[in-house]
C-alpha positions in Angstrom: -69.9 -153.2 -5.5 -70.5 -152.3 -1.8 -67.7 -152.7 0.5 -68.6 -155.7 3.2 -67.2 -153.3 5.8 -70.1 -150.9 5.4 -72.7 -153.3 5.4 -71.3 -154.6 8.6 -69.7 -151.8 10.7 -69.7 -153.4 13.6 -69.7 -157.0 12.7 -72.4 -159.4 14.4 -73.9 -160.4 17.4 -74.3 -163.9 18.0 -75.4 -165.8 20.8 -72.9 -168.1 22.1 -73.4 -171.9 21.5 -70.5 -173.3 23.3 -71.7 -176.1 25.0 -73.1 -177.3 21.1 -69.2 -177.3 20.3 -68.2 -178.6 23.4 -70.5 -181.9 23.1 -69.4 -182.9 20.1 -66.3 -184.6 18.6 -63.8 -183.0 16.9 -63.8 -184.1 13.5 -61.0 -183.9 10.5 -62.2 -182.2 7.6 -60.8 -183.4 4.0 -58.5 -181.0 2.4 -60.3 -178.5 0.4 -59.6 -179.1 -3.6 -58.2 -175.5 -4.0 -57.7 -172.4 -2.0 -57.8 -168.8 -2.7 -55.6 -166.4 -1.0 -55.7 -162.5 -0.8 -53.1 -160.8 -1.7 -54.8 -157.3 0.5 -53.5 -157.6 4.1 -56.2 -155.6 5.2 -53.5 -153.1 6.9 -52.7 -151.3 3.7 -50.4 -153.4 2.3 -50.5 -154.9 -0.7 -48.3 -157.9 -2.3 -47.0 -159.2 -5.6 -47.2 -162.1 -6.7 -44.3 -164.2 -7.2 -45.6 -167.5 -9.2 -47.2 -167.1 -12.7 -50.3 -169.4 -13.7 -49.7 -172.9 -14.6 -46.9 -172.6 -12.0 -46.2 -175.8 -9.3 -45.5 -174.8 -5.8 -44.9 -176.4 -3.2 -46.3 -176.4 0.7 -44.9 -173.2 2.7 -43.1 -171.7 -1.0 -43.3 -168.4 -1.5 -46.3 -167.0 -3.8 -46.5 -163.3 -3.0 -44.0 -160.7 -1.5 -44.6 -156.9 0.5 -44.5 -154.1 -1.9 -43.8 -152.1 1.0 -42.2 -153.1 4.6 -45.0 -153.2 6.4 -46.2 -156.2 4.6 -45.4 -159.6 5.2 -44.5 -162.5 2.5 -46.9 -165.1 1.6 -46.5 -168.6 1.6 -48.3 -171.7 0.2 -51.1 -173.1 2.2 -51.2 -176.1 0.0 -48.7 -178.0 -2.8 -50.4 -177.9 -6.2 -50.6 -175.1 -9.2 -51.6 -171.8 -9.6 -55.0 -171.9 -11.3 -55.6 -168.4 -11.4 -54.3 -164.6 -10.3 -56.5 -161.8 -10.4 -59.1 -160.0 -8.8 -61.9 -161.4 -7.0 -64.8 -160.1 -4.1 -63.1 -160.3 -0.9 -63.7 -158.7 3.0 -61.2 -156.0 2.0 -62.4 -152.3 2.0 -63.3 -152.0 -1.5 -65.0 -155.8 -1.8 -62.1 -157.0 -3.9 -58.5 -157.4 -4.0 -55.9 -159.5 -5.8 -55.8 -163.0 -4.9 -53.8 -166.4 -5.6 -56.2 -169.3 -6.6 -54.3 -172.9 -6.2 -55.6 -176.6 -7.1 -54.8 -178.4 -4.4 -52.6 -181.7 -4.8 -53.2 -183.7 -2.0 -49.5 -184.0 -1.6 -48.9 -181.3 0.8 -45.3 -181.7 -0.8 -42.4 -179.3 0.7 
């Protein structure tokens, strides 16, 4: 698999669109259904997971801790269950890491 960060070394160049954004309302989107989160911090850090699948957590718990100290803990973005942990393609240098896959609620429960 190629890494996305040699297929775009310097990212892109857009034109900017502004006034587009500034003309129109901002709207709410719906919550999405699940979320997947990367467990590669892109600094060289890499966390563990702390849940197991089938697990309930709720919004802001802890799913994943530093392996290192230069990591940082990471937390629920949504309440619902763990659906899935293992790798999957990601921005990260090698085009995939660990991640955390929940099913979102709806609750946002804390």
């Amino acid at each position: 698999m190629a890494s996305a960060r040699r297929e775009f070394p310097a990212g892109l160049v857009l034109d900017a669109h502004k006034h587009q954004a500034l003309e129109a309302p901002i709207v709410p989107l719906p919550p999405p259904a699940s979320v997947l989160l990367a467990l590669d911090q892109g600094s060289g850090s890499v966390l563990e997971p702390t849940v197991v699948v089938g697990q309930d957590v709720a919004l802001g718990a802890t799913i994943a801790r530093a392996i290192d100290p230069f990591g940082a803990t990471l937390h629920a973005s949504v309440s619902g269950r763990v659906t899935a942990i293992g790798t999957r393609e990601s921005a990260s240098e090698l085009g995939e890491c660990l991640c955390i896959e929940l099913a979102n609620d709806g609750r946002d429960a804390l």
